[in-house]
N, C-alpha and C positions, 0 to 999 in steps of 0.2 A: 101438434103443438111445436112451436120451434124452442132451440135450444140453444142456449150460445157454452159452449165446451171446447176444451183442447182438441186438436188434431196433431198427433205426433208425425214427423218427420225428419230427417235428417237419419244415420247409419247406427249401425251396432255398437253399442256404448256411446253415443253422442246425442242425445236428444236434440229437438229441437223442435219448439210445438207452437202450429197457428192455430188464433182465437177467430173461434167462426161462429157464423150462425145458420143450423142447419135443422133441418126438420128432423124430428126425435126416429122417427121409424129408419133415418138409414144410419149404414154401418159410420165407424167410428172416425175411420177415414174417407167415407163418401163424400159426394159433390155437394160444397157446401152453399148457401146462398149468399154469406158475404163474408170478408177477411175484416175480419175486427182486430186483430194484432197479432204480437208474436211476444214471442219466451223464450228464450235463452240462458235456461241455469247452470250451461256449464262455465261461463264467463263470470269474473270477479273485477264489479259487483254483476251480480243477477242483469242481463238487458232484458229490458219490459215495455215493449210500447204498444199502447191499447188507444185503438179512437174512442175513448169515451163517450165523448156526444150522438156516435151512431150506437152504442149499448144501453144508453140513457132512450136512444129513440127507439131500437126493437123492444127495451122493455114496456116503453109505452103501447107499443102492439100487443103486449102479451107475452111477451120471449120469456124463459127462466134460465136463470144462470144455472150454471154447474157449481161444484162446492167449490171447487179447485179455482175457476175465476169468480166466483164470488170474493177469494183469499186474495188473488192478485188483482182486483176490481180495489180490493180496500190498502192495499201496498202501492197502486197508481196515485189513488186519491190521497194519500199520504204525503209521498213524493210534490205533488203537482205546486202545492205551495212553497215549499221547499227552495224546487225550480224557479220560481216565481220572483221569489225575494231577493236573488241574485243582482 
């Protein structure tokens, strides 16, 4: 089953985590099958940029969020209008 989940990167005390979409059996940092965005909480505000329309399309495959970007999946879609009305 795929999964779309964080993959942390970046140094010691500095996060910085891509949103992938990866088959459940490998490790946490394994090769993933696609970059669906990124997450940067140590910058104020939060940078957050997620392709939505390709996480809207793995889940029509079947894919399952993780909890974590199912939270920043509903923080995007927040935002988007936001953006929008500018």
């Amino acid at each position: 089953m795929v999964k779309i989940r964080l993959s942390r990167t970046g140094g010691k005390n500095s996060p910085y985590y891509r949103i992938v979409a990866v088959d459940e059996r490998r490790k946490n940092n394994g090769r993933s099958l696609e970059l669906l965005g990124t997450y940067d909480p140590r910058t104020a505000p939060e940078k957050l940029v997620i392709k939505t329309e390709r996480v809207t399309a793995w889940q029509a495959l079947g894919a399952q969020l993780s909890p974590s970007v199912k939270s920043l999946m509903r923080r995007a879609r927040r935002r988007a209008p936001a953006l929008g009305a500018r």
